[in-house]
KOLVO-748946 format. One line per 8 residues: number of its first residue (from 1); their letters; for each residue x, y, z of C-alpha. Coordinates in nm, 2 decimals, padded with zeros to 4 digits, always signed. Each point is the difference from the previous one (the first is absolute). Last residue first. Layout:
NUM	A	X/Y/Z  ...
END
This chain:
439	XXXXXXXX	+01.23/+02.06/-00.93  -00.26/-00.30/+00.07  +00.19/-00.18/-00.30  +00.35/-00.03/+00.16  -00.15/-00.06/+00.35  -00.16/-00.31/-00.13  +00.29/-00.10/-00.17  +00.17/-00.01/+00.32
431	XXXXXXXX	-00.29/-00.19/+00.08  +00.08/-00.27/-00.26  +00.41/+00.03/+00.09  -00.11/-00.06/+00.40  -00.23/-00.35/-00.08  +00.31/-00.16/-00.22  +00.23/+00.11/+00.29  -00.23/-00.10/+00.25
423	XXXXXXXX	-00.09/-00.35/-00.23  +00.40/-00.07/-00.08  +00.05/+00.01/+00.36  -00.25/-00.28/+00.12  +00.11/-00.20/-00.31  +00.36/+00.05/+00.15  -00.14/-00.16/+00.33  -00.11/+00.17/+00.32
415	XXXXXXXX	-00.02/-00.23/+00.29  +00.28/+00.21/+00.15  -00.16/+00.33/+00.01  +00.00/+00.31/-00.13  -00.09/+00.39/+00.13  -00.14/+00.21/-00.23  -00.04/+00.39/+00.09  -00.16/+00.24/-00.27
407	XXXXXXXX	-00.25/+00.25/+00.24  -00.31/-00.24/-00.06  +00.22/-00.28/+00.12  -00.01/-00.32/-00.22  -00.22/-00.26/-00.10  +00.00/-00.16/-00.34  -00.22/-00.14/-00.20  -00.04/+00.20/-00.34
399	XXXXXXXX	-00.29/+00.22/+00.17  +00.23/+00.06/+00.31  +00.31/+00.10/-00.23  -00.21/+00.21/-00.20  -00.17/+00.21/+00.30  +00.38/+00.02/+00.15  +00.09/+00.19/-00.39  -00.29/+00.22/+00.04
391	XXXXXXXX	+00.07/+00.11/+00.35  +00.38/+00.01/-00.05  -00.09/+00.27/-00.35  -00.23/+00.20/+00.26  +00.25/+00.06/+00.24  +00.26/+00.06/-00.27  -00.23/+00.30/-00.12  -00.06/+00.11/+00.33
383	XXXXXXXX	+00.42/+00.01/+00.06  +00.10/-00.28/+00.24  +00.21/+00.06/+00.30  +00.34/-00.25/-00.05  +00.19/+00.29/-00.02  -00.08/+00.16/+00.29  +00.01/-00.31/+00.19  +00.31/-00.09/-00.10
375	XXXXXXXX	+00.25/-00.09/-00.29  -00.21/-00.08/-00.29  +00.17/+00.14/-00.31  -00.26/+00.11/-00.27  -00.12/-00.16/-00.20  -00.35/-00.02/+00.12  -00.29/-00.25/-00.01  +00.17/-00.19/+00.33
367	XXXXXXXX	-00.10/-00.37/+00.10  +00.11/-00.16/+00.31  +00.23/-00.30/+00.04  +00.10/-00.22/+00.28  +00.11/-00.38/-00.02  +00.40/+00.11/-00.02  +00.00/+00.38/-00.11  -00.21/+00.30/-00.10
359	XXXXXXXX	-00.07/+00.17/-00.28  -00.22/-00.03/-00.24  +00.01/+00.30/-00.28  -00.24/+00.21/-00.16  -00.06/+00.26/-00.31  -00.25/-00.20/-00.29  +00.18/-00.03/-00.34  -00.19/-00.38/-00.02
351	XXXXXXXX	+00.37/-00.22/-00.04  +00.14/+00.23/+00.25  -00.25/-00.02/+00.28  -00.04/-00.40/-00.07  +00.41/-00.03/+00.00  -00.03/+00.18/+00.34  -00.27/-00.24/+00.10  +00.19/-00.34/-00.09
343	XXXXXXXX	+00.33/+00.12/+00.15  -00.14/+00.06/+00.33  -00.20/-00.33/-00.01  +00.33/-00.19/-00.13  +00.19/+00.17/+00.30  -00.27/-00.09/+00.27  -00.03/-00.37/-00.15  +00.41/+00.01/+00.03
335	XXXXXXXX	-00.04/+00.14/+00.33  -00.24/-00.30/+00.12  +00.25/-00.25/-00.15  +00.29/+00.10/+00.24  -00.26/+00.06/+00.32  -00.13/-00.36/-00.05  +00.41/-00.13/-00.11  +00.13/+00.20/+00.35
327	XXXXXXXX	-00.28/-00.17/+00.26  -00.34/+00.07/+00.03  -00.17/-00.26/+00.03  +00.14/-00.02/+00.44  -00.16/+00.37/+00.02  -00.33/-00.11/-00.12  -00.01/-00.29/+00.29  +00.11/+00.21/+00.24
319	XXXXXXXX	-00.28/+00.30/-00.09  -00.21/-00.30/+00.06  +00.07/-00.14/+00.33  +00.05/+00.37/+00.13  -00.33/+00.15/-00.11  -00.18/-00.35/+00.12  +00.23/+00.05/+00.28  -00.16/+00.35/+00.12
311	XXXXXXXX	+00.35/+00.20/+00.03  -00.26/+00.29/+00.09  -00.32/-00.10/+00.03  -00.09/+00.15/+00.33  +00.24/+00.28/-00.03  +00.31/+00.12/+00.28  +00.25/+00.22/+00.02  +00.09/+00.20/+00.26
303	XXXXXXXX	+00.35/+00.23/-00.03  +00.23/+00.04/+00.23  -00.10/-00.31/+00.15  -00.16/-00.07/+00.35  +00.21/-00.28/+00.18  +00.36/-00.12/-00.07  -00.14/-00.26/-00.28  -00.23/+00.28/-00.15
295	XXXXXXXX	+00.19/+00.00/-00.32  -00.13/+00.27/-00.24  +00.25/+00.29/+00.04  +00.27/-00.31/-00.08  -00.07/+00.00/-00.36  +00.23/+00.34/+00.01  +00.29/-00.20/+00.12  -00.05/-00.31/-00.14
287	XXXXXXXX	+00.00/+00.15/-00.37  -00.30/-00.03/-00.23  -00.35/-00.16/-00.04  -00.37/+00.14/-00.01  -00.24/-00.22/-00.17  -00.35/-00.02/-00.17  -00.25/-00.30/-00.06  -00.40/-00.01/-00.11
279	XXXXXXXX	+00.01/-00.36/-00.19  +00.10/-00.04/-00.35  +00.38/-00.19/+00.07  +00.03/+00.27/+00.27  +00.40/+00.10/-00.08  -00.14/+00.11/-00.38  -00.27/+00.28/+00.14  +00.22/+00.10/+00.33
271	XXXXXXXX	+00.38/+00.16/+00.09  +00.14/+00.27/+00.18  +00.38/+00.09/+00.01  +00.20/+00.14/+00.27  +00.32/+00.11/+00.03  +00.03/-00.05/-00.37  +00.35/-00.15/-00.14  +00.10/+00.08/-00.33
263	XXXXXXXX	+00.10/-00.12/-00.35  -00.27/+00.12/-00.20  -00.09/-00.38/-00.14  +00.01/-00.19/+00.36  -00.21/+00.25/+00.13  -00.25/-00.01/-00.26  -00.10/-00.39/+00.17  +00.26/-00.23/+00.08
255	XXXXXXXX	-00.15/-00.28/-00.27  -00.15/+00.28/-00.22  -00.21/+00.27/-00.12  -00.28/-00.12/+00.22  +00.12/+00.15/+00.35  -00.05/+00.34/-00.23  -00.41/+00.00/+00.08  +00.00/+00.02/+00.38
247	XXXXXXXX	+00.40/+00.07/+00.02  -00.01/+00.33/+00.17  +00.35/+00.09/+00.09  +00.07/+00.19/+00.33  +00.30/+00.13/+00.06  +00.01/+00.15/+00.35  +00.14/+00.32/+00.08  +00.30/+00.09/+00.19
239	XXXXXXXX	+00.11/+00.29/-00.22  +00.31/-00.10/-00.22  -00.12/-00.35/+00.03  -00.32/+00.11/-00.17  +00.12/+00.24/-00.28  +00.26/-00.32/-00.10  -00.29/-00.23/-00.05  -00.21/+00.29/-00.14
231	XXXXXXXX	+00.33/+00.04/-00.24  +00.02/-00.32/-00.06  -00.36/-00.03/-00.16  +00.02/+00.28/-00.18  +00.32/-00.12/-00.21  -00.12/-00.31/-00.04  -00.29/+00.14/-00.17  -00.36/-00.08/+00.10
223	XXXXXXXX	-00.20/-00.20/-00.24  -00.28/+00.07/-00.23  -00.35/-00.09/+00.15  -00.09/+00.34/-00.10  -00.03/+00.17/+00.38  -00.35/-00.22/+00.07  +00.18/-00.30/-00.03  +00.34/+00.12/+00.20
215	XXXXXXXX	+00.32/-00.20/-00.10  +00.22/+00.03/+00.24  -00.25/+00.06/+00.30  +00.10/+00.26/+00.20  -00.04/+00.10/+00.39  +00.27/+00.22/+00.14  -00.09/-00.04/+00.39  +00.07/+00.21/+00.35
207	XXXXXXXX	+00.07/+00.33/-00.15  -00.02/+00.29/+00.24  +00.39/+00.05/+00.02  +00.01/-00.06/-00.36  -00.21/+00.29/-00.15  +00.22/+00.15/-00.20  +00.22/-00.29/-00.10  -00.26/-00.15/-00.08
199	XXXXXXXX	-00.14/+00.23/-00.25  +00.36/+00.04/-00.14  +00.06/-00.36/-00.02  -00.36/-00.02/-00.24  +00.12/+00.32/-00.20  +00.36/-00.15/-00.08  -00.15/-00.38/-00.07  -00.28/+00.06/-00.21
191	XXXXXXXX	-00.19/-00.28/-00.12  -00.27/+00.04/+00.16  -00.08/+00.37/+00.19  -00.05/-00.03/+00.37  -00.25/+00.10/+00.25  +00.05/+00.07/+00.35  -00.26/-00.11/+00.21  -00.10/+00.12/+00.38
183	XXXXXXXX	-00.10/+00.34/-00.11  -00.31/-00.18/-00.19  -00.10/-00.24/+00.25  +00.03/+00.29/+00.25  -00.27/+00.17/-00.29  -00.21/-00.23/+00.09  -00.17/-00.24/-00.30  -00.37/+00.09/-00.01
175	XXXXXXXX	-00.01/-00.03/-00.35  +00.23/-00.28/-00.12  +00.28/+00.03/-00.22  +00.12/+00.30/+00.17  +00.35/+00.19/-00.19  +00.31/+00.01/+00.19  +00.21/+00.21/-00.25  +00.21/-00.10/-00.33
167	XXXXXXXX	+00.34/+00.24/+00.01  -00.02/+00.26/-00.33  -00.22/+00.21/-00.06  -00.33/-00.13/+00.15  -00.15/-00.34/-00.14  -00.36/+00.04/+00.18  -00.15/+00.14/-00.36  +00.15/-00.30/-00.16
159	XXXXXXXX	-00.15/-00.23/+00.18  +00.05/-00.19/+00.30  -00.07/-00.36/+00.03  +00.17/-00.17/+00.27  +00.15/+00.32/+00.21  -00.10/-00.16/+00.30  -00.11/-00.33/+00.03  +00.32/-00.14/+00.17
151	XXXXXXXX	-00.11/+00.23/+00.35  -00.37/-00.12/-00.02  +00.07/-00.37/+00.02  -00.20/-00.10/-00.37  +00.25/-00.23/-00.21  +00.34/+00.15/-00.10  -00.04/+00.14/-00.31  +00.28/+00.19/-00.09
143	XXXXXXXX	-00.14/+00.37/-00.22  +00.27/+00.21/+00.15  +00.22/-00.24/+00.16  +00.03/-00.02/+00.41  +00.19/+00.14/+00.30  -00.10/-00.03/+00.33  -00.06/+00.22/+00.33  -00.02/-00.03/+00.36
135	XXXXXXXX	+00.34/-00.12/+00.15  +00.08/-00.22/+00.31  +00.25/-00.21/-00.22  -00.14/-00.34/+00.06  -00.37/+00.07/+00.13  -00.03/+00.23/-00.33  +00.18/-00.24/-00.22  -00.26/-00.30/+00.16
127	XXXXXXXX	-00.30/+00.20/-00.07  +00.07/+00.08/-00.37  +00.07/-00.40/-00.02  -00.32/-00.10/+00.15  -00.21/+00.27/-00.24  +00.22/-00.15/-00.33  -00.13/-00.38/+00.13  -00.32/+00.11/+00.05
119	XXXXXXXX	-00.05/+00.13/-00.35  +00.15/-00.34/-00.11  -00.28/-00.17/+00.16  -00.03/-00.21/+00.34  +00.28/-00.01/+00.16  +00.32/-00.16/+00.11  +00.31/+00.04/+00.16  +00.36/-00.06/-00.13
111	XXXXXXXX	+00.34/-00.03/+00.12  +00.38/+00.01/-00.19  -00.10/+00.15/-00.31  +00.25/+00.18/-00.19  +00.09/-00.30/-00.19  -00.31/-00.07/-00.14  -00.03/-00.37/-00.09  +00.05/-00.18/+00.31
103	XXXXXXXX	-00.18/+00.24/+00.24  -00.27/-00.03/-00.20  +00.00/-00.40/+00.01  +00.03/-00.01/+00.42  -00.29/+00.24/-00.02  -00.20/-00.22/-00.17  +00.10/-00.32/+00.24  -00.03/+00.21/+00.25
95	XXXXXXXX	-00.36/+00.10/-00.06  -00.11/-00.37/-00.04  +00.11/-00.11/+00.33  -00.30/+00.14/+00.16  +00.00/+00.28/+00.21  -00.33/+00.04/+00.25  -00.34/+00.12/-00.03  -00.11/-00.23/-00.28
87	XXXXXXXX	-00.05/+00.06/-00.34  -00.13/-00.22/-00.32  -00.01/-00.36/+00.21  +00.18/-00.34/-00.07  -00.21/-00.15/-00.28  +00.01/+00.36/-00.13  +00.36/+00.03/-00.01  +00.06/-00.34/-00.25
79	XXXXXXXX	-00.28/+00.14/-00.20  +00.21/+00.32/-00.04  +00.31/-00.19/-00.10  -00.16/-00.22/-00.31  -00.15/+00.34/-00.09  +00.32/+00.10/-00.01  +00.13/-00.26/-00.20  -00.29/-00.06/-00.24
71	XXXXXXXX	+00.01/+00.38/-00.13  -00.32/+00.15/+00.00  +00.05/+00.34/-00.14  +00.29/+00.09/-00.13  +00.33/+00.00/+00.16  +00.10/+00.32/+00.03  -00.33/+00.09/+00.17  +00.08/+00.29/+00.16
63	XXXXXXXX	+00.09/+00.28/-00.26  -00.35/+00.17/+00.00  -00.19/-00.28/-00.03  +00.17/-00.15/-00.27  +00.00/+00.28/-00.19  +00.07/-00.24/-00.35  -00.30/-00.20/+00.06  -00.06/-00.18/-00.37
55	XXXXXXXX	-00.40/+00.04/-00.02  -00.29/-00.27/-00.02  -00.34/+00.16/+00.00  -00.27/-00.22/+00.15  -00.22/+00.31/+00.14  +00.12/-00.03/+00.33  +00.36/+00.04/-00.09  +00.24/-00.26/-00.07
47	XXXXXXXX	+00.37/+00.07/+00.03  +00.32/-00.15/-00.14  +00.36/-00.05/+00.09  -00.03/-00.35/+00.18  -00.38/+00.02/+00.14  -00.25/+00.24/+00.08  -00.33/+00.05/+00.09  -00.32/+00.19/+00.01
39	XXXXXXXX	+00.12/+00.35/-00.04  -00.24/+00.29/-00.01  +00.09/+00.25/-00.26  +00.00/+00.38/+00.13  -00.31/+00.24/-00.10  -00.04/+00.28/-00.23  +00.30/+00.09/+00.13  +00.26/-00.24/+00.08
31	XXXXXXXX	+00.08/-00.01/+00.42  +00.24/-00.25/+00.09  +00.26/+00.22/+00.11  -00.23/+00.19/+00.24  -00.04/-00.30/+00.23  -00.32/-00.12/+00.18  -00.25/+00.03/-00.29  -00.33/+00.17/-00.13
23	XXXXXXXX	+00.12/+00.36/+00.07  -00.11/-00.01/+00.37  -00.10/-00.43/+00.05  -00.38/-00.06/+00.09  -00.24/+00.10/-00.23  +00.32/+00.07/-00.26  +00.06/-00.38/+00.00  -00.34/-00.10/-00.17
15	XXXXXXXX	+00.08/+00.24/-00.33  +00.34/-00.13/+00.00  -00.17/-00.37/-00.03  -00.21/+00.06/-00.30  +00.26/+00.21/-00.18  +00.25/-00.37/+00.10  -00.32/-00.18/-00.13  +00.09/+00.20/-00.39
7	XXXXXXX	-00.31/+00.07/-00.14  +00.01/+00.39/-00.09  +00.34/-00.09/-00.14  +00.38/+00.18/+00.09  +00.16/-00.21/-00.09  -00.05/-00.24/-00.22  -00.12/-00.34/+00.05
END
């Protein structure tokens, strides 16, 4: 069925959830206007919806699902859990083991505690640099996504008007943000080493946390330099700050995570979405020193933490069993898929004499109808006109099977075959096309 269609059940359905849900839905990202498709099921690297339309998943829900939906082995390893309970108010062995495995691929992580989402995860490490250094303040990307903690939503979408002259300025994302949230994060330019040390530099005796992600989705999706990257490494020595590298999404670019790519060590680094195997997962881990705010061993901690489902061992039982498939070869042929992808689209943008360019790297790509060089946030901003030429061309790809984010992002997965890839990039040069003749 096409979509959008007066008699699609997934219409039917949206219309019920507004009675009862604001919007329709639970989560912002999955909103599609006129409505959103309902999924039924999924398994390997496709998707059913409730109308009986089959689609290659290339978002993956949003990064996590690495593995595709349904994979025998961790389904095989949830089953095991549920015989012996879902959560219990006590440890169980299964967080250990998980930790145990983090601890062995990123080198900068010597201890690790657990939560529930990747947002937490970023809000539990913001807390643990201010209990470690006694400072107020972070540092963070203009345009980062960081998940929804107050302090790493700032400055997420500002627009041109909010640009200023020349440094980027804490901008609300919400309304109702307080302005303390606002004079308690520095923002930072991507990309750019000498005005990002500056900042710091500046503002280093309040600093208590740099927070970047080396890749940032909603920045471009195009990686951070290894100049930029040392020299908030180097900026956060020099000052007493702590390092903090979000690895929610980047853990997926390979067997060590981005970490082991850019060459540096992270205080501490937050993980989720690939470590929870498809179940609600997110992780803070980093040196022994700082991880030690946490440990209430010697009585009341310096800093609480606690969560009812947090290191839950169906979470840890399957984020375990994902972690153990993906070993060097899975990460090897899922950047080749990524590369072929990449390579496919731009060849697509050339072949039709539409502007655009993928970009990305490993498993991750996002779609750009400009050519001109993505960098950062600023440049990454769509123009109206390229706005309207990434909503015609993610309509195509959805009407040709295939589901991707409405803002460009793919992310693969290892069930994906080289039929699967030859489909998107088959499915992305026809609505290419589409944007050619709409101009």
């Amino acid at each position: 069925m096409r979509y959008p269609s007066a008699s699609s059940a997934s219409r039917a359905l949206y219309e019920r959830a507004t009675h009862f849900l604001p919007g329709g839905n639970t989560r912002t990202t999955v909103y599609m206007k006129p409505y959103p498709l309902y999924v039924a099921r999924g398994a390997g690297s496709r998707i059913w919806d409730v109308d009986g339309d089959e689609r290659i998943d290339c978002i993956n829900n949003f990064t996590a699902q690495i593995h595709g939906h349904a994979h025998p082995a961790i389904n095989e390893a949830v089953r095991r859990q549920l015989e012996l309970g879902t959560c219990f108010g006590l440890p169980t062995e299964s967080e250990i083991d998980l930790a145990e495995l983090l601890c062995a691929r990123v080198r900068s992580v010597q201890a690790v505690r657990f939560t529930n989402s990747g947002t937490e995860a970023v809000m539990t490490a913001i807390k643990a640099a201010r209990a470690f250094t006694g400072r107020p303040a972070v540092a963070k990307v203009e345009g980062a996504y960081h998940g929804s903690y107050d302090y790493a939503e700032v400055s997420l979408d500002p627009g041109p008007a909010q640009w200023g002259t020349v440094d980027p300025a804490s901008i609300p994302y919400a309304q109702g943000t307080p302005e303390a949230v606002l004079h308690d994060v520095l923002v930072l330019p991507f990309n750019n080493p000498e005005a990002a040390r500056r900042l710091i530099l500046a503002q280093g005796d309040r600093l208590a946390a740099i927070l970047v992600d080396p890749m940032p989705n909603r920045a471009g999706l195009v990686p951070a330099t290894a100049e930029y990257i040392q020299a908030l490494r180097l900026a956060a020595d020099e000052i007493g700050a702590v390092l903090v590298f979000d690895e929610v999404i980047t853990f997926r670019l390979g067997y060590g995570g981005a970490q082991s790519l850019w060459g540096v060590n992270a205080d501490l680094t937050t993980f989720g979405k690939i470590i929870g195997g498809g179940f609600p997962v997110g992780a803070v881990g980093g040196r022994a020193d700082i991880m030690a705010v946490f440990d209430p061993s010697g009585g009341k901690p310096v800093l609480p933490h606690g969560g009812t489902f947090s290191a839950n061992p169906v979470s840890m039982r399957a984020g375990l069993a994902a972690l153990q498939l993906l070993d060097h070869a899975a990460f090897s042929r899922l950047a080749a898929m990524g590369d072929r992808l990449r390579a496919g689209i731009n060849a697509a943008f050339a072949q039709h004499g539409v502007a655009g360019q993928a970009v990305g790297a490993g498993s991750l790509l996002k779609v750009h109808f400009t050519t001109r060089a993505v960098v950062d946030y600023r440049s990454a901003l769509p123009a109206p006109a390229e706005a309207r030429a990434l909503a015609t061309f993610m309509l195509g790809l959805l009407n040709r099977g295939v589901f991707a984010a409405s803002y460009g992002l793919m992310a693969l997965s290892t069930p994906m075959s080289d039929v699967d890839i030859d489909h998107v990039i088959g499915a992305a040069s026809d609505a290419i096309g589409d944007v050619a003749r709409s101009c």
